[in-house]
N, C-alpha and C positions, 0 to 999 in steps of 0.2 A: 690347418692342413687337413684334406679331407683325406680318409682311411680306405686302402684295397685291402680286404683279403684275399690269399688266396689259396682252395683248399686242393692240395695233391702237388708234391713236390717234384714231379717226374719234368720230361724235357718243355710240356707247355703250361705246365705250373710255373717251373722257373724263369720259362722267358718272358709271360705274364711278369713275374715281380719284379723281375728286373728292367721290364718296359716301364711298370709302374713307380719305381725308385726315380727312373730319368727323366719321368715328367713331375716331379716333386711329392708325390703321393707318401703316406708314412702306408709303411708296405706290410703285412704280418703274413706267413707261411704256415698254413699250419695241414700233416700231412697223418693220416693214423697208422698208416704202417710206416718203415726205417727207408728214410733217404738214403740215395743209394751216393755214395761217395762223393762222386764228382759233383753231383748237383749242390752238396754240404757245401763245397768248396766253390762254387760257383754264386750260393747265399752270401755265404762267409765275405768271400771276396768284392761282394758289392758291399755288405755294410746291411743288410736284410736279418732280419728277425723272423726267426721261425723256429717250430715245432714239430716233433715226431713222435709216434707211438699212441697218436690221443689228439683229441680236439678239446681244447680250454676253451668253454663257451665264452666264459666274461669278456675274451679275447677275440670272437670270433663273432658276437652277436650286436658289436659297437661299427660295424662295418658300416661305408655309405654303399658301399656295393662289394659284391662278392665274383671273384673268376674261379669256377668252380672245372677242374680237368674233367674231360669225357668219360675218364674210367668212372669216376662217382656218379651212381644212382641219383636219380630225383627223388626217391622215393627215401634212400640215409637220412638218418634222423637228425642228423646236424642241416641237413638241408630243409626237411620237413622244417625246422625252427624256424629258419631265415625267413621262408616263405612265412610262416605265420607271423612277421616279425615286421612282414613288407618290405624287408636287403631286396634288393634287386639281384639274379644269380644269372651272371653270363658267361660263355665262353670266351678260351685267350682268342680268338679267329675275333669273335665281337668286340672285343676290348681294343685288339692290333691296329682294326680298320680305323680304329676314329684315328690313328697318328699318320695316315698315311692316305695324301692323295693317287695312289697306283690305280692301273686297272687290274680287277679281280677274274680271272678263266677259273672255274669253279667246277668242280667232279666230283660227283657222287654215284652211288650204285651200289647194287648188293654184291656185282661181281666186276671185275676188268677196271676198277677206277685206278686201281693202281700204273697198270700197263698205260692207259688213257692221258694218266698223268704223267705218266714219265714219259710217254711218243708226244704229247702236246708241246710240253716245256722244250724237248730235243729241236722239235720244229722249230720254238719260237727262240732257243737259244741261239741253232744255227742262222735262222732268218739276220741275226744282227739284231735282234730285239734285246733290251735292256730286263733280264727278268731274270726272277730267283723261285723257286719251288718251295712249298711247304706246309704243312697241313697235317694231317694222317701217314702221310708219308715219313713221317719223324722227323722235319725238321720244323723249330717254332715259330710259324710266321711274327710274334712277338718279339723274340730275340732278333729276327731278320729289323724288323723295324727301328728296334732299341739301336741298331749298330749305325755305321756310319754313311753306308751306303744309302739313298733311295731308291730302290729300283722303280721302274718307269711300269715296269708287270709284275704278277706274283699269279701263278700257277697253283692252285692248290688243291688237295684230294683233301675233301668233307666226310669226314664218320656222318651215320644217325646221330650217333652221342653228342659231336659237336654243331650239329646243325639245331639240334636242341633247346639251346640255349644261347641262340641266334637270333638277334630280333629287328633291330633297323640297319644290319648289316644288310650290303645290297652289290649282287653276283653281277659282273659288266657282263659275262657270259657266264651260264648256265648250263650245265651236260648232265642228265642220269643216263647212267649208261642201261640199267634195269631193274627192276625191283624183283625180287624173288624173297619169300621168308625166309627171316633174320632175324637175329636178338629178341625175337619175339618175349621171350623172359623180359625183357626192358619194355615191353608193351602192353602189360595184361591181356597177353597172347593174342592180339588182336590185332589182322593182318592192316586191319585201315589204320589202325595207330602208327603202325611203323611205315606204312606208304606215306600218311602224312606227314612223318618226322623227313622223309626225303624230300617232298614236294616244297619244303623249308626253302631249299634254295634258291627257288624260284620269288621269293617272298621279297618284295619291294623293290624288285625289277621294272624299271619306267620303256614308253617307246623307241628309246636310242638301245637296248638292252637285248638279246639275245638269247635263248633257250633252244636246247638241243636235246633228242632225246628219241629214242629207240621204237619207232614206231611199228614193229613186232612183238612188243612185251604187253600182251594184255590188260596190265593195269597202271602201264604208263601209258595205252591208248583211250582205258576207261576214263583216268584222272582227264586228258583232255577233251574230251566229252561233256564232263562234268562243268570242270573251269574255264573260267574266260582269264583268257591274257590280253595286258596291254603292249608286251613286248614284242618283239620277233620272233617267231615258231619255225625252228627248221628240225627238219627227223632225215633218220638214215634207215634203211633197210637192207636185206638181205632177199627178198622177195617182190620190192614192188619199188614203183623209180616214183619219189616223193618231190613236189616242186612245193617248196626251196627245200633241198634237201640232198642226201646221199645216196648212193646205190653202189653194192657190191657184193653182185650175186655169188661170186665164184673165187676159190684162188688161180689165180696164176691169168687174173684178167684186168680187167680197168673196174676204177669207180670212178662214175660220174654224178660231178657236182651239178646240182640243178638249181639255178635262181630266176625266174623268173623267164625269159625267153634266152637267155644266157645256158649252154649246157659245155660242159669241163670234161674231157675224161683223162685222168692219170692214167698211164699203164703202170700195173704193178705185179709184173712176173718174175718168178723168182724170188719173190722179196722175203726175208729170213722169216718176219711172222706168218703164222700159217694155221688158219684153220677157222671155223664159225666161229668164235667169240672173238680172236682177233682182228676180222676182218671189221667187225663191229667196232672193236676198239680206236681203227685206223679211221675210219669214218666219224665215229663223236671227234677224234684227236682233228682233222683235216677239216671239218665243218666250225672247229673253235677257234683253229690257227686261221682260218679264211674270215672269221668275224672282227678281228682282231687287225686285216689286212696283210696276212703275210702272203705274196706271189705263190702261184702252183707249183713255178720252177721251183723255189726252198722247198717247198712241201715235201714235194714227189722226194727232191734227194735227200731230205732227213728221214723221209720212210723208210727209203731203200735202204738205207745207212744205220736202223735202227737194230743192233742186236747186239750183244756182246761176246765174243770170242768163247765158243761152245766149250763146256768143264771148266769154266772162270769165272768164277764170279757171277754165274749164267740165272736170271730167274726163269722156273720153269712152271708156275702154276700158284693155285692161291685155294687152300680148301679151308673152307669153316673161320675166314678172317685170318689162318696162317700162310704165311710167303715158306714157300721152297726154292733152297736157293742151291746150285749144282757149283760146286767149286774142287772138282774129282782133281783138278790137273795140281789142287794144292798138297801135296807131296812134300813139303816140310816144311819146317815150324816158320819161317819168313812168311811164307806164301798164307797162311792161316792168318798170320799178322795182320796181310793186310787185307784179306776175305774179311776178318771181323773187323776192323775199323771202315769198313765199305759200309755194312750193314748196320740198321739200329739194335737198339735193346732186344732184351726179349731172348733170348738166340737158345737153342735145341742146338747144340754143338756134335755132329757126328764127326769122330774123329779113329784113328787105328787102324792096322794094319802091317804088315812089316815094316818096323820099328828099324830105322838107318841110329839108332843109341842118342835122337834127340835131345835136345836140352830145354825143357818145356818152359822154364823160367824167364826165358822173354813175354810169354804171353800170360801170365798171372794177372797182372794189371787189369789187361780187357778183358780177360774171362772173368774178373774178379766187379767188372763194370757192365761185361753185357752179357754174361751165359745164366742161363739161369738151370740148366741141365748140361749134362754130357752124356751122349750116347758111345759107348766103345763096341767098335763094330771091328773084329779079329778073332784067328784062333788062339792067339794068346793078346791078351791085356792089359799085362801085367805093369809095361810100363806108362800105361795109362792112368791106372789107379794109384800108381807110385809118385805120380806126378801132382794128381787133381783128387785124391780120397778126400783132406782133409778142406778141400776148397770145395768142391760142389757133390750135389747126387750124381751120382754113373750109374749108367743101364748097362749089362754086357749084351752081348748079340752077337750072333755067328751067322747070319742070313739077311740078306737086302730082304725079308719080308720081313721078317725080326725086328730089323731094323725100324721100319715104316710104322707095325706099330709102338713100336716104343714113343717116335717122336710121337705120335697124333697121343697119347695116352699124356706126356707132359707138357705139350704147348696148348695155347689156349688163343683166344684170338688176339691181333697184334704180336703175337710173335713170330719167329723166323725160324726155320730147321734149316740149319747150313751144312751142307755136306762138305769138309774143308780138311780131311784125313789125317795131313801130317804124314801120311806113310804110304808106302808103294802098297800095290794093290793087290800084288800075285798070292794071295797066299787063299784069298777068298774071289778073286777076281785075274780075267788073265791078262789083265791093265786096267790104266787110270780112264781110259776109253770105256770099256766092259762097265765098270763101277757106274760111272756116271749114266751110261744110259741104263742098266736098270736101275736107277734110282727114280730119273726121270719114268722110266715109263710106272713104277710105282706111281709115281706123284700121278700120273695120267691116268690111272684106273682111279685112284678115288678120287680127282674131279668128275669121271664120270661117272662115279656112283650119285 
């Protein structure tokens, strides 16, 4: 029986071992910081051997190959080994695909992949297409696989990190939405190292294949300059009408599809997204749903259709790799419940406000799974810290600026700032209305910083 490792015990380390327990592989886990609960008991309960706190080389350097999570460096010394060692080190996205004949819609970019991906997958869920989402997005296209379903599609948003260690995986379709500097620390600050760690996804793309991608972003129009493709090349713009390709110059107008002597226009007025990097977003999302073959008609109405019930669960923006998520209207401890089980890991918890004498004990669990701070945003606190002292750090704050930097000072990338109160808002705010949009326009000044 040949041997997986795999190193990082989070949600795509675990669905990596437990892909690899089901196709007979003797499986070993081994993670240097503490597995976070659930994941123990998600090892546990397959029958998976693993570790924390430390890597045991003897255990780890017997590998026939390694799935190594995106959060870990190339450069960790446990990996520096392998490589001197010849393991082979892939990601759980590399590992997933060999179990699965689906077609792959693939997103990457330094900004909007997330939006992209979630208006692509809406398309194709509504279209009647047979698909599931997951990648970056925190769900593990591995675990998706291991389970009992096939899906017929998988929709997935690609880190750098994960495209990394990607190597005869191969994108049915292909989208960067844009490259802008990134992670550069993961590059030896070197902007073409990390333009090439995205161009990744384009890698073993054949003529029946598909590539999509922002032909306003200067060094996503140099890279094709550069290289030659055997696939299909379509771009969207904002400025210029691209055949085959997108255009949408404006809100509150049409984008029109271009193929060839075939030209398409959606109208899309009014439509809830709004603004230059959305309209971008609707364009890679509409040029991947169309490669794919789903009708204008689906298209156009899961655009129109795409937003969520403003102060709910609302995202509003993505700075430095963290999601801001606007959930003003959650005003007691249910509504938080289910703010945070909506969202992944990671979570910047702003919570407080006039206190209705909650009972914060329902939600120990998930904050105890996915918060990894609390922000107490009130003039009084008290039963914030009476509830959550001894479970997590708290920040106090008396001002939505307060507020804003507390989160950016604790989250990091991949995490989430949920604004999800638990309390009415009058006492800092003159409603749950008030609260929510300055927060959002907070989140709006530093995206455009």
């Amino acid at each position: 029986m040949s041997k997986i490792v795999v190193l990082g015990a989070g949600e795509s380390g675990v669905g990596a071992a437990i892909l690899a327990k089901k196709k007979g592989f003797e499986v070993f886990v081994s993670d240097f910081g503490t597995i976070k609960p659930q994941y123990v008991k998600m090892l546990d309960d397959n029958g998976i051997q693993y570790e924390q706190g430390g890597h045991t080389e003897s255990k780890i350097l017997d590998a026939k190959e390694v799935v190594k999570s995106p959060g870990i460096k190339n450069d960790a010394p446990i990996v520096l080994k392998l490589v001197a060692a010849n393991i082979p080190v892939i990601s759980e996205i590399e590992f997933a695909a060999r179990y699965t004949d689906a077609q792959f819609v693939c997103i990457t970019g330094s900004n909007g992949k997330t939006t992209t991906t979630e208006l692509t997958y809406s398309i194709l869920k509504k279209a009647g297409l047979d698909v599931a989402m997951a990648g970056n997005v925190g769900n593990s296209l591995a675990m998706l696989v291991a389970g009992d379903h096939d899906y017929k599609y998988y929709v997935l948003e690609l880190s750098s990190f994960q495209l990394d260690n990607m190597y005869d995986f191969r994108a049915h379709v292909a989208v960067i939405t844009n490259i802008t500097p990134d992670h550069l620390d993961r590059y030896d600050f070197k902007m073409q190292n990390y333009t090439d760690s995205k161009m990744r996804i384009t890698r073993n793309q054949g003529k029946d294949d598909v590539y999509i991608y922002f032909a306003d972003d200067p060094i996503l129009a140099a890279e094709a300059k550069k290289r030659s493709f055997e696939q299909q090349v379509k771009t969207f713009s904002l400025v210029k009408r691209q055949d085959p390709g997108a255009f949408f110059p404006e809100d509150d107008g049409y984008i029109e599809i271009l193929d060839g002597y075939l030209c398409s226009a959606l109208p899309f007025i009014g439509i809830p997204l709004r603004g230059r990097h959305n309209r971008c977003n609707i364009m890679a999302a509409v040029l991947a749903a169309r490669a794919v073959g789903v009708h204008f008609t689906r298209i156009g109405d899961a655009v129109r259709d795409f937003q969520p019930l403003e102060h709910r669960v609302e995202p509003c923006g993505e700075v430095d790799g963290v999601k801001y998520v606007n959930d003003s209207k959650g005003t007691n401890v249910d509504a938080v419940w289910y703010a945070l089980d909506t969202v992944g890991d990671g979570v910047v918890l702003i919570l407080g406000g006039v206190d209705k004498g909650n009972d914060y004990s329902q939600l120990y669990d998930l904050v105890d799974k996915k918060v990894k701070a609390i922000v107490a945003m009130g003039v009084d606190n008290t039963p914030i810290h009476k509830a959550f002292d001894w479970r997590k750090k708290i920040v106090d704050v008396h001002s939505m600026a307060e507020c804003i930097e507390a989160c950016r000072s604790l989250a990091t990338a991949g995490d989430t700032v949920l604004l999800s109160p638990a309390c009415a808002s009058f006492d800092l705010f003159t409603c749950y209305e008030d609260r929510g949009e300055q927060f959002k326009e907070a989140v709006k000044k530093l995206m455009a910083k």
